[in-house]
TIKOLPA-90979 format. One record per residue (C-alpha): residue in three letters; x, y, z. Coordinates in nm, 4 decimals, padded with zeros to 6 digits. Example, Ala and Ser with C-alpha at 12.3 -4.5 7.8 and 13.67 -1.06 7.14 Angstrom:
<mimars>
[ALA; [01.2300; -00.4500; 00.7800]];
[SER; [01.3670; -00.1060; 00.7140]];
</mimars>
This chain:
<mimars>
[UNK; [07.6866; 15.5418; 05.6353]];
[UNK; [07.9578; 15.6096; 05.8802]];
[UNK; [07.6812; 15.5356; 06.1359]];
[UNK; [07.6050; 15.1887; 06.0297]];
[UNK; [07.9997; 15.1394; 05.9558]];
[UNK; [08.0716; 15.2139; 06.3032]];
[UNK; [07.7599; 14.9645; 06.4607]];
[UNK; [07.8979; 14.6810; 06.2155]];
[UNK; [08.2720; 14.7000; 06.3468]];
[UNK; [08.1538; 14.7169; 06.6815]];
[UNK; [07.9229; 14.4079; 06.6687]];
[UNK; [08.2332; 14.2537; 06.4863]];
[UNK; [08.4358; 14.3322; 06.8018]];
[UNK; [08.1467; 14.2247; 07.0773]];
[UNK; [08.1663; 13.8665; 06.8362]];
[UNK; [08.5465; 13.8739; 06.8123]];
[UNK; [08.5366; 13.9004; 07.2175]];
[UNK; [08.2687; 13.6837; 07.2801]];
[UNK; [08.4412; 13.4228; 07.0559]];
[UNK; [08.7656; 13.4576; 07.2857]];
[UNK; [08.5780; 13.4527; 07.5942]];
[UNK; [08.4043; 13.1584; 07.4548]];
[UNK; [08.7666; 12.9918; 07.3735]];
[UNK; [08.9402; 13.0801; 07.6984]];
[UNK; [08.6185; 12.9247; 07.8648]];
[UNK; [08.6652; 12.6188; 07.6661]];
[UNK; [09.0161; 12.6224; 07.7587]];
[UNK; [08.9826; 12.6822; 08.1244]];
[UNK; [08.7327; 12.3908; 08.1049]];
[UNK; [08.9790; 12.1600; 07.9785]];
[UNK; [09.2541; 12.2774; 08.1582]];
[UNK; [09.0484; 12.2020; 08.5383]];
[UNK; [08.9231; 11.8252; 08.3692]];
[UNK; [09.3300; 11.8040; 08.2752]];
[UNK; [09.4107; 11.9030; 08.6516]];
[UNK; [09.0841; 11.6840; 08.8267]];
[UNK; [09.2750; 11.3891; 08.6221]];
[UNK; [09.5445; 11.4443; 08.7149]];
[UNK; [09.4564; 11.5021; 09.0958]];
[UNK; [09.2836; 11.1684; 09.0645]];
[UNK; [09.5232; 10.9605; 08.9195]];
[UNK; [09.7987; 11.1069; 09.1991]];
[UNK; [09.5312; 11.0177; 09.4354]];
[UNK; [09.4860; 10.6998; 09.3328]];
[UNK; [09.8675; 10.6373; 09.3386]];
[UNK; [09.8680; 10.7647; 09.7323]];
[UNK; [09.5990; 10.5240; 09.7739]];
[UNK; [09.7401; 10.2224; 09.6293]];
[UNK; [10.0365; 10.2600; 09.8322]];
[UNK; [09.8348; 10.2956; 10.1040]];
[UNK; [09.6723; 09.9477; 10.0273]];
[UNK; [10.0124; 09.8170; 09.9503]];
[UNK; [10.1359; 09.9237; 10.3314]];
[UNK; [09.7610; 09.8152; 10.4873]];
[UNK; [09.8427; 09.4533; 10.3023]];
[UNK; [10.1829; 09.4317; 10.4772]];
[UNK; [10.0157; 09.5556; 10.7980]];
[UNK; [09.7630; 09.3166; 10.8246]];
[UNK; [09.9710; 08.9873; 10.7465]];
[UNK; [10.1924; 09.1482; 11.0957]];
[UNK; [09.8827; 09.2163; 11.2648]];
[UNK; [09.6804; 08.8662; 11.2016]];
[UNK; [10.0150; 08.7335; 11.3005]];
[UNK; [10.0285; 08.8624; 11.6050]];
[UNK; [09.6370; 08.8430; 11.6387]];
[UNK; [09.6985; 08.4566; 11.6100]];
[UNK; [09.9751; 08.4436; 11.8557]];
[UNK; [09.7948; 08.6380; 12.1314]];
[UNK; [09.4569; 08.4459; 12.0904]];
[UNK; [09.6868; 08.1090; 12.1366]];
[UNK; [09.8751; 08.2586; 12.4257]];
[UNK; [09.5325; 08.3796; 12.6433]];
[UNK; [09.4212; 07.9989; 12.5970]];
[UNK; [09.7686; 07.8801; 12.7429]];
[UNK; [09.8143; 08.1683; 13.0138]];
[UNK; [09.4328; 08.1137; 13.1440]];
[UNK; [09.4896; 07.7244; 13.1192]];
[UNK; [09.8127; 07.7828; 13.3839]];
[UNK; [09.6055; 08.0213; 13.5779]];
[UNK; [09.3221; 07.8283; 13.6474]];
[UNK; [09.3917; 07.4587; 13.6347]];
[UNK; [09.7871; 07.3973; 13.6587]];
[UNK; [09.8447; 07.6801; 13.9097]];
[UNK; [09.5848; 07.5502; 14.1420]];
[UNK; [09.7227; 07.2288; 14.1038]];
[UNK; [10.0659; 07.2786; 14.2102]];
[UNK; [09.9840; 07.5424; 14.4659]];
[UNK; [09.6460; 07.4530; 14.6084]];
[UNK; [09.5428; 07.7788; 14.5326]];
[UNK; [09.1678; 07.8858; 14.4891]];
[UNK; [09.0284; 07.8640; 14.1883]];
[UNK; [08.6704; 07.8830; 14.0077]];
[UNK; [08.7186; 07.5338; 13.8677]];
[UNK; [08.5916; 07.2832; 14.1399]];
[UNK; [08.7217; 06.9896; 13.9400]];
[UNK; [09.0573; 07.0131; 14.0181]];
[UNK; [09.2998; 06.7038; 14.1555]];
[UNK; [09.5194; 06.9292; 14.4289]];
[UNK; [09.8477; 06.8763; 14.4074]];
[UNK; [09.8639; 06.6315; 14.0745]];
[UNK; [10.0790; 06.7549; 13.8026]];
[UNK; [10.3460; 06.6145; 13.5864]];
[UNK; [10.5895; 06.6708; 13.3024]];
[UNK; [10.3357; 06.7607; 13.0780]];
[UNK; [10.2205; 07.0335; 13.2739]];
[UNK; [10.6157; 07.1746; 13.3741]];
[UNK; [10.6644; 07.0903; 13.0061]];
[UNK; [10.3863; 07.2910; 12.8789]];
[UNK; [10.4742; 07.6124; 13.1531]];
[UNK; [10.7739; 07.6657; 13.0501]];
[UNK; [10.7023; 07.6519; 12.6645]];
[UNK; [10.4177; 07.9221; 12.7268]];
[UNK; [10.6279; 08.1644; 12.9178]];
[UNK; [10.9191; 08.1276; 12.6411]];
[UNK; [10.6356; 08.2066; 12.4204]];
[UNK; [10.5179; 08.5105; 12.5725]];
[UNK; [10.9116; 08.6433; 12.6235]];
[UNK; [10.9554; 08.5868; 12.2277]];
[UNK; [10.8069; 08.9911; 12.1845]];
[UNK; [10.6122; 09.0785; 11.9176]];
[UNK; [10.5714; 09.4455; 11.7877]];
[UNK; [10.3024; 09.5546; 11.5416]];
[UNK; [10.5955; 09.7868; 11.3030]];
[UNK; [10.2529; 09.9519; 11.0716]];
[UNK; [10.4054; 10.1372; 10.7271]];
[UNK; [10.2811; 10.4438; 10.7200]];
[UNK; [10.4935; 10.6032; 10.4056]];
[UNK; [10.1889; 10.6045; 10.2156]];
[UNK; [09.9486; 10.7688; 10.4730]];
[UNK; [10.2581; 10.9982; 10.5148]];
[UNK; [10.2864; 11.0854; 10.1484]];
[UNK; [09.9352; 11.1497; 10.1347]];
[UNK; [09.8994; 11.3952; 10.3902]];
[UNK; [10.1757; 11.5947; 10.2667]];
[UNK; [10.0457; 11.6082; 09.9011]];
[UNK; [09.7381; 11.7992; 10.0540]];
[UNK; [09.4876; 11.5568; 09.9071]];
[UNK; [09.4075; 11.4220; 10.2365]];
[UNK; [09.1754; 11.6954; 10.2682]];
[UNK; [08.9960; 11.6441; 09.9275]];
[UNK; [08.8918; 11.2914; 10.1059]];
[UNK; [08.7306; 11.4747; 10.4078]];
[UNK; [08.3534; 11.3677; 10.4822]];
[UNK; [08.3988; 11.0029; 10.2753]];
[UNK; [08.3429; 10.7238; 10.3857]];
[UNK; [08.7172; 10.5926; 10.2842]];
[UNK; [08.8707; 11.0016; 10.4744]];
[UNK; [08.6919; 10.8380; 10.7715]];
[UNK; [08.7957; 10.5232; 10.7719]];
[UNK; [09.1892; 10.6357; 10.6727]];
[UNK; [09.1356; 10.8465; 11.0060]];
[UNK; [09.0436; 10.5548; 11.2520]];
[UNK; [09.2488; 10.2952; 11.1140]];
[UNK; [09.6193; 10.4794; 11.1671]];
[UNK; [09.4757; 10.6581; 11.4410]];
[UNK; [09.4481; 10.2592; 11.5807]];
[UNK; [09.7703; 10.2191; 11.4554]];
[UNK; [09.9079; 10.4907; 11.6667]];
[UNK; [09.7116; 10.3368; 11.9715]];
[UNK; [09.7760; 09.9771; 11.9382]];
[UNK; [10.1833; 10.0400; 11.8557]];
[UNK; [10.1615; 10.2406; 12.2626]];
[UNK; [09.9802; 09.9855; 12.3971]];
[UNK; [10.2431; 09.7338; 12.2507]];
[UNK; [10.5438; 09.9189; 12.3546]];
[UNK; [10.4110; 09.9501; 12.7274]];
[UNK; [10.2996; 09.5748; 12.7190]];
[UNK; [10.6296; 09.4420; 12.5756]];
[UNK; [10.8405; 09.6299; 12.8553]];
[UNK; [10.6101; 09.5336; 13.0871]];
[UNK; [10.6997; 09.2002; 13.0020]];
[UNK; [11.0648; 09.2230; 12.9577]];
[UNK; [11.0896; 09.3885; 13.2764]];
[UNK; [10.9358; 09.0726; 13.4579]];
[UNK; [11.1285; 08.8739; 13.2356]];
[UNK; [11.4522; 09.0698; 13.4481]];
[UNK; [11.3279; 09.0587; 13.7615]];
[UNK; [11.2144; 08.6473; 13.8033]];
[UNK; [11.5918; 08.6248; 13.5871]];
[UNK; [11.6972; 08.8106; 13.9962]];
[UNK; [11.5306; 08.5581; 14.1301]];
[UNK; [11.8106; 08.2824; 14.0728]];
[UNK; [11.6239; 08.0094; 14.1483]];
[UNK; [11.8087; 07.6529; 14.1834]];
[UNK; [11.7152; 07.4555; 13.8752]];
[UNK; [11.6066; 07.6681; 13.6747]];
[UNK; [11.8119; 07.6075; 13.3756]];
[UNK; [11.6171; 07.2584; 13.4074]];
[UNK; [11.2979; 07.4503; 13.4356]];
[UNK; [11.3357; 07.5902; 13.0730]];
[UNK; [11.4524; 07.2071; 12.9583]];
[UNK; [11.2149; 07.0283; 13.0657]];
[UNK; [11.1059; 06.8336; 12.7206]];
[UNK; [11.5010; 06.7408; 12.7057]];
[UNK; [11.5927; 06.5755; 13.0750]];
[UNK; [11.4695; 06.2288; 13.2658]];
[UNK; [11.1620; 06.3090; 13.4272]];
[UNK; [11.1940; 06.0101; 13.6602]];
[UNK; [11.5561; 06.1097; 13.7726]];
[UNK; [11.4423; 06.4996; 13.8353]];
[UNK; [11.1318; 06.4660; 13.9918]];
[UNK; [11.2316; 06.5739; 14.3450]];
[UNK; [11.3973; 06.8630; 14.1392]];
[UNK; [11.0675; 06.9560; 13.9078]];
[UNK; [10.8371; 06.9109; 14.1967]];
[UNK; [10.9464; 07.2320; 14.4431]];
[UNK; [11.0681; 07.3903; 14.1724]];
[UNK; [10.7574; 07.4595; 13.9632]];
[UNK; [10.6141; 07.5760; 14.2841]];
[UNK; [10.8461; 07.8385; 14.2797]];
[UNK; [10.8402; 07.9403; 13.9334]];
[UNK; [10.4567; 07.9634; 14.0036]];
[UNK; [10.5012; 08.1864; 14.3081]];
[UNK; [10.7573; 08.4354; 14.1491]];
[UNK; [10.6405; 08.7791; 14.0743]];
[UNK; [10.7971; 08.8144; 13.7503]];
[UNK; [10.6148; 08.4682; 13.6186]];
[UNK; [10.2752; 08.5906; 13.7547]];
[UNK; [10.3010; 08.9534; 13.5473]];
[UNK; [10.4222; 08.7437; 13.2647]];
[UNK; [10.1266; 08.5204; 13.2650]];
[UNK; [09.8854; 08.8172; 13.2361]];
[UNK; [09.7702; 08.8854; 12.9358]];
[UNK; [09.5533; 09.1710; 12.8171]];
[UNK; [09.2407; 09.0947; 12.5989]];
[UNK; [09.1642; 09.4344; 12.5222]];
[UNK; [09.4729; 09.4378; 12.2681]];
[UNK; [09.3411; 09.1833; 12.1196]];
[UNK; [09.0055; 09.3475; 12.0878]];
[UNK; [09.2411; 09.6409; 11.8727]];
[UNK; [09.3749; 09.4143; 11.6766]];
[UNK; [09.0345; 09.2482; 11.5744]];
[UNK; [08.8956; 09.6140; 11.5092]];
[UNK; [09.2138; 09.7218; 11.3366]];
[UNK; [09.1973; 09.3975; 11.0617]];
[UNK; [08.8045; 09.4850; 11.0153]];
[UNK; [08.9642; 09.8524; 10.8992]];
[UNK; [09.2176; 09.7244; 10.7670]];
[UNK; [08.9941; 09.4535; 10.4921]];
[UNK; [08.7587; 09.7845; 10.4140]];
[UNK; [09.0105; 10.0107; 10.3671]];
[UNK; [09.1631; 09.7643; 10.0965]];
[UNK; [08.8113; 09.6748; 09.9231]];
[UNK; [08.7061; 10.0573; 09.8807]];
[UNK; [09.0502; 10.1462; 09.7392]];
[UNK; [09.0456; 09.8259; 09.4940]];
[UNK; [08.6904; 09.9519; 09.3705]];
[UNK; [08.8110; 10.2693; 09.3057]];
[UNK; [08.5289; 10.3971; 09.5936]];
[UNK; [08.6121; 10.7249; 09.6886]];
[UNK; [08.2455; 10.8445; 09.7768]];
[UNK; [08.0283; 10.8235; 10.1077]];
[UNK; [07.7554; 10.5540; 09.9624]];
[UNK; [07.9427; 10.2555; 10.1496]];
[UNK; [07.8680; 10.0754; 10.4750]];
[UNK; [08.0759; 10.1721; 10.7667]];
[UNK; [08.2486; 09.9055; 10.9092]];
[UNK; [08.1072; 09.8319; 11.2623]];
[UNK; [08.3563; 09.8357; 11.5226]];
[UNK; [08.3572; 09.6817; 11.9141]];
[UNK; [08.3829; 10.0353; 12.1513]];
[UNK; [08.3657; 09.8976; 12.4830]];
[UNK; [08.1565; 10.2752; 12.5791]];
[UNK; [07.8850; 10.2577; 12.3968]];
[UNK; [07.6682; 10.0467; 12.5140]];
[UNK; [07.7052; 09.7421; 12.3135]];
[UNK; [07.7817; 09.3818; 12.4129]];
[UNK; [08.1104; 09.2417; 12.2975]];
[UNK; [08.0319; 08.9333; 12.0458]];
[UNK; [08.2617; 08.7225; 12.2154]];
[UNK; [08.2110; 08.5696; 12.5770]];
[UNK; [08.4399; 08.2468; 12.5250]];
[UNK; [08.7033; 08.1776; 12.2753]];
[UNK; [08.9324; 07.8674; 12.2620]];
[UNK; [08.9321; 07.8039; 12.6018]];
[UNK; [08.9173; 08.1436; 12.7581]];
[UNK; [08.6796; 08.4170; 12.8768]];
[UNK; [08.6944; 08.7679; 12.7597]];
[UNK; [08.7679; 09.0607; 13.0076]];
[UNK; [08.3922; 09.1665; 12.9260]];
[UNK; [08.2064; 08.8084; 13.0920]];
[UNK; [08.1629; 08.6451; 13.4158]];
[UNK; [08.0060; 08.2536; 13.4757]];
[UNK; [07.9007; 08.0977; 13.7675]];
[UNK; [07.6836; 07.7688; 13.8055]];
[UNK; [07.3401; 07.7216; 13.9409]];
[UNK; [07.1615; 07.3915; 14.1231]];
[UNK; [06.8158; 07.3029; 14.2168]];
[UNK; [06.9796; 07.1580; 14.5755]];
[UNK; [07.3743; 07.1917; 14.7137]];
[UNK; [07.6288; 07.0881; 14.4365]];
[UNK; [07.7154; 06.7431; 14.4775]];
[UNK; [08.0388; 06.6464; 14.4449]];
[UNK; [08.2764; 06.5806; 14.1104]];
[UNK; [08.0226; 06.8185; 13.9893]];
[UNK; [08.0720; 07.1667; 13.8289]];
[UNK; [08.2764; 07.3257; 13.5846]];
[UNK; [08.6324; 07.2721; 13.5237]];
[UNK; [08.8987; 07.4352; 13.2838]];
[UNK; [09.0813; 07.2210; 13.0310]];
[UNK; [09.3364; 07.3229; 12.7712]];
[UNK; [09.1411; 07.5357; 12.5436]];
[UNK; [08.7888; 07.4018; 12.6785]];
[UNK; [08.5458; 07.4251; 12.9668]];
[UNK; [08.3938; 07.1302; 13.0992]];
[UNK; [08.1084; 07.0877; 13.2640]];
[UNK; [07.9629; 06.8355; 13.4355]];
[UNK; [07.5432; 06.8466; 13.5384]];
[UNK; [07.4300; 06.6211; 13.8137]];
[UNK; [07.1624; 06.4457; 13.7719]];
[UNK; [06.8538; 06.6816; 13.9300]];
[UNK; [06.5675; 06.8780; 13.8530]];
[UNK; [06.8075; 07.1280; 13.6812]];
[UNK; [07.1271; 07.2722; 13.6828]];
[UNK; [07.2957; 07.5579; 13.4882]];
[UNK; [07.5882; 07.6950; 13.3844]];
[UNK; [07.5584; 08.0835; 13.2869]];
[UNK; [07.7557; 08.3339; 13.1402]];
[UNK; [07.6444; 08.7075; 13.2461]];
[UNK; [07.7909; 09.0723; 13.1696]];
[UNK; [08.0609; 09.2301; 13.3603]];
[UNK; [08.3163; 09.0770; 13.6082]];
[UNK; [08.2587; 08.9856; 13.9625]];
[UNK; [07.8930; 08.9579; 14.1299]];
[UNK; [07.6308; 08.9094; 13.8925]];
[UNK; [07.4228; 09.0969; 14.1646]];
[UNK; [07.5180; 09.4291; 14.0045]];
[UNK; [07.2771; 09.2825; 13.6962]];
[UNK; [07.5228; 09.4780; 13.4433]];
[UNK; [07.2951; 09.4729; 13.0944]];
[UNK; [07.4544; 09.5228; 12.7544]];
[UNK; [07.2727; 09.6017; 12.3992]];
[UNK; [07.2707; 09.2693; 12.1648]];
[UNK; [07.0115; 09.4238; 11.9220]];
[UNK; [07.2532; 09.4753; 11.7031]];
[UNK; [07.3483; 09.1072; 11.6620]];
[UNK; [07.1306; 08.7873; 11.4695]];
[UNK; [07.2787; 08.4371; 11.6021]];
[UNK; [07.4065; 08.3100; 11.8821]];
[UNK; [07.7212; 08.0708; 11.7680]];
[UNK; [07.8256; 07.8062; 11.9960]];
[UNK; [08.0705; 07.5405; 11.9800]];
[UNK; [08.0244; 07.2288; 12.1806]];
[UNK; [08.0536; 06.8491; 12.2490]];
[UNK; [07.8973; 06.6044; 12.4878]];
[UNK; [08.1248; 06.3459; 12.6455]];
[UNK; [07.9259; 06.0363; 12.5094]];
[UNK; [07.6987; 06.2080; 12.1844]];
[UNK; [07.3581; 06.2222; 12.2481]];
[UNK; [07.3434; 06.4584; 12.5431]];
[UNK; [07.0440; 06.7179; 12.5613]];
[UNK; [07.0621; 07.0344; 12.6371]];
[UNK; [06.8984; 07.3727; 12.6624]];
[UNK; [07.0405; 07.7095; 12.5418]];
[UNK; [06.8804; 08.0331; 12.7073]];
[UNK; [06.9884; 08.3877; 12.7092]];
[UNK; [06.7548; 08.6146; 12.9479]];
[UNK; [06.7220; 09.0099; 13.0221]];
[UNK; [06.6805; 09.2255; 13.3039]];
[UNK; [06.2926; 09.1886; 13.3139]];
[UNK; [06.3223; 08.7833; 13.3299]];
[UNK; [06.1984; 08.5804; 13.6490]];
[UNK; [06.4453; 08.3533; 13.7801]];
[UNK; [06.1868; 08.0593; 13.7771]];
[UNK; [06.3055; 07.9203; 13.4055]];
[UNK; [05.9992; 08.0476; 13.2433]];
[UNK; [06.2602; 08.2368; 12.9849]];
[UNK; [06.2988; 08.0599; 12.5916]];
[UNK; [06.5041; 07.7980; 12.5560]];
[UNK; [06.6590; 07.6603; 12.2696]];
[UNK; [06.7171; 07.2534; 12.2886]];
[UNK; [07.0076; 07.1086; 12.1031]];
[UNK; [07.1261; 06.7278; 12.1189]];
[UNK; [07.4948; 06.7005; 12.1036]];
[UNK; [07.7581; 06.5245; 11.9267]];
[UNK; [08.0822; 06.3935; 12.1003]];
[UNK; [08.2672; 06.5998; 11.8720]];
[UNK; [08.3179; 06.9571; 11.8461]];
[UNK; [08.0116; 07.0882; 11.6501]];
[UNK; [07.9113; 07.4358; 11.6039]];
[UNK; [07.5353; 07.5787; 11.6125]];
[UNK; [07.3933; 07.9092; 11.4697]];
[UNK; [07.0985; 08.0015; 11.6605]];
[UNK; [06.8823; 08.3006; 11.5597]];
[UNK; [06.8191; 08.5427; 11.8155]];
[UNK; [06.4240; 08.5444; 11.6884]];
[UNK; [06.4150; 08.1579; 11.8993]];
[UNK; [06.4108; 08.3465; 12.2292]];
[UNK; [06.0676; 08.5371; 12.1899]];
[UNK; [05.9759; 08.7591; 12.4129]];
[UNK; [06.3739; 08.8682; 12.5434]];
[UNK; [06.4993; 09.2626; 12.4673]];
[UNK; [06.7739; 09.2310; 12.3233]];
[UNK; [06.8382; 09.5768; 12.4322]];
[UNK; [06.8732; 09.4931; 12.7948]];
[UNK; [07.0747; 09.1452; 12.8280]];
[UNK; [07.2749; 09.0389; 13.1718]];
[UNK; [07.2768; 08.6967; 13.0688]];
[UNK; [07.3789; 08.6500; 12.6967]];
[UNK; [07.4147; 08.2560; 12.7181]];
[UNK; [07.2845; 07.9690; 12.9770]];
[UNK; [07.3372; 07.6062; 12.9384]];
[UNK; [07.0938; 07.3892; 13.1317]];
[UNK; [07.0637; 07.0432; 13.1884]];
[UNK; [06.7373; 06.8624; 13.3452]];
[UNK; [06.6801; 06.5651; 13.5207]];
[UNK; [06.9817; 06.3859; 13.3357]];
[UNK; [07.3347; 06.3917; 13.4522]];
[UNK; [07.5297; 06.5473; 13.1182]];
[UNK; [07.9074; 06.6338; 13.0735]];
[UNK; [07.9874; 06.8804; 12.8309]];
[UNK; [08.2652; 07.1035; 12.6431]];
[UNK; [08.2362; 07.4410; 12.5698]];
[UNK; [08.4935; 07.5973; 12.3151]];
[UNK; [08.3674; 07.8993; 12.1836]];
[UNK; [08.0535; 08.1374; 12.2470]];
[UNK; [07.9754; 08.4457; 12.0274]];
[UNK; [07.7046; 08.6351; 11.8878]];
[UNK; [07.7229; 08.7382; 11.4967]];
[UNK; [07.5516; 09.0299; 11.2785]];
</mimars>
């Protein structure tokens, strides 16, 4: 009896022990889904503030984006059409009048380089990155897609606010020194939408020479298109970071945004923009016989014009890297789906041809070309990559050609870029 009295209490104990094992499980359980709810909800809260300071960022940064974009077109319109105007200088645009100016173009000087003095920082809140990395939940983030992309984006912050600080002194500095320069007039210079152009024209004339020839002016009117390449990557991070923390995404099963890195290999999407050329293109123009003349290319106020004799063929071609397309620099465009171009003919009606070629194409004009009739106003085409059969996309030196046969043709070119 005392045998079977002692087994019974002890099974009682082994259940009494199991059933508080059982309950402190139970507990523990709840207590780690009280704590992983309340991780995520404080993790949530860094993240929204986050989004909060990325919002505020990006309205500065598109701002700025703007700004700079607007500025390249002015600075590379003074560069190459009004500076080798008033100084006779070389330039790459063989339409130019030597030595005709006017108001307009004194006018439109001095309101650029007022422009580019007015300095713009990029000022990024980072209280809520901050926060977050204090908190130690930063880590909890590691190997997701949103840890990765919190990672690049203020690491581009941190990059792009350098680079803005160097470039702004840079500027103020020249700013100082063409201030040393005393030049007679120049309080005029800087007026020049408010006096009598007819009474100041012996002033204006040797004057804007001058300004044109000062040290300070030509470091002002260089602009950098690499920042603006940061900026475009930083608002692509910026607009993903913001959509994954609105879905509540905190996983890896999104696509990573795709970013220009000038190292790898790829081709930047943009050769021409409003005027301009990016830091990554070159473009030079090709006859059947010697140019004839008031023929070629010639930069207008954010346009190129060009204008194709009438002869077997002519070409004007955009290829990769700067200076002598003999190096036959390629770039991968694999990547991309359409070439975009913006363009207008000087009457409407003007045909052309659209060709891109790689490093394996003869330079006989046996490539693909794509013909488009123009408008004579600004239209934009979308053409597929798949049109120019047989070209590797893998190996381009030439990522855009515009050819003309036969006819003489004027046309504008505003924009070229290639889209995923």
């Amino acid at each position: 009896m005392k045998q079977n009295k002692l087994g019974r209490y002890i099974l009682y104990a082994a259940g009494e022990i199991i059933l508080v094992v059982i309950g402190i499980l139970i507990a523990l359980q709840i207590n780690n889904a009280n704590l992983k709810k309340i991780e995520k909800s404080a993790l949530e809260g860094y993240l929204q503030s986050i989004s909060r300071n990325i919002e505020s960022d990006l309205k500065n940064a598109n701002n700025i984006y703007s700004k700079r974009k607007e500025l390249l077109s002015k600075t590379s319109y003074i560069n190459g059409n009004i500076t080798a105007r008033v100084l006779n200088s070389f330039s790459l645009t063989t339409n130019i009048k030597k030595g005709d100016y006017s108001k307009d173009d004194i006018v439109f000087t001095s309101e650029t380089l007022k422009d580019i003095w007015d300095l713009n920082y990029i000022n990024a809140n980072t209280s809520g990155f901050e926060s977050l990395k204090n908190s130690g939940y930063l880590s909890k983030l590691q190997g997701k897609e949103i840890g990765y992309l919190l990672s690049e984006y203020y690491n581009l912050i941190n990059k792009i606010s350098l680079d803005e600080t160097n470039y702004n002194d840079r500027v103020q500095n020249a700013r100082l020194e063409y201030a040393k320069s005393k030049l007679e007039g120049n309080m005029i210079f800087f007026q020049s939408d408010f006096v009598d152009w007819s009474g100041k024209t012996e002033t204006f004339r040797p004057l804007m020479a001058e300004v044109l020839s000062d040290t300070g002016i030509g470091i002002s009117l260089y602009l950098s298109y690499d920042l603006l390449v940061d900026y475009s990557n930083l608002i692509s991070l910026g607009e993903q970071l913001m959509n994954l923390i609105a879905e509540g995404s905190n996983n890896d099963d999104q696509s990573r945004t795709i970013l220009f890195d000038k190292f790898d290999g790829t081709g930047h999407p943009k050769l021409f923009m409003d005027g301009f050329l990016t830091s990554y293109y070159s473009y030079l123009e090709a006859y059947a016989y010697p140019i004839p003349n008031n023929s070629g290319s010639s930069l207008s106020y954010k346009e190129l014009k060009m204008e194709f004799p009438a002869m077997p063929w002519s070409v004007l071609y955009f290829y990769v890297g700067e200076g002598s397309i003999e190096g036959l620099e390629t770039k991968d465009y694999s990547s991309y789906s359409t070439l975009r171009v913006e363009l207008k003919g000087a009457n409407g009606g003007e045909k052309i041809q659209i060709s891109i070629k790689d490093e394996t194409n003869p330079t006989d004009g046996s490539e693909a070309k794509v013909p488009l009739t123009l408008s004579n106003t600004w239209q934009v085409y979308d053409i597929p990559l798949s049109k120019f059969e047989g070209t590797n996309l893998k190996k381009l030196f030439m990522p855009a050609a515009f050819i003309v046969e036969n006819e003489a043709t004027t046309i504008s070119i505003k924009n070229i870029e290639y889209l995923r």
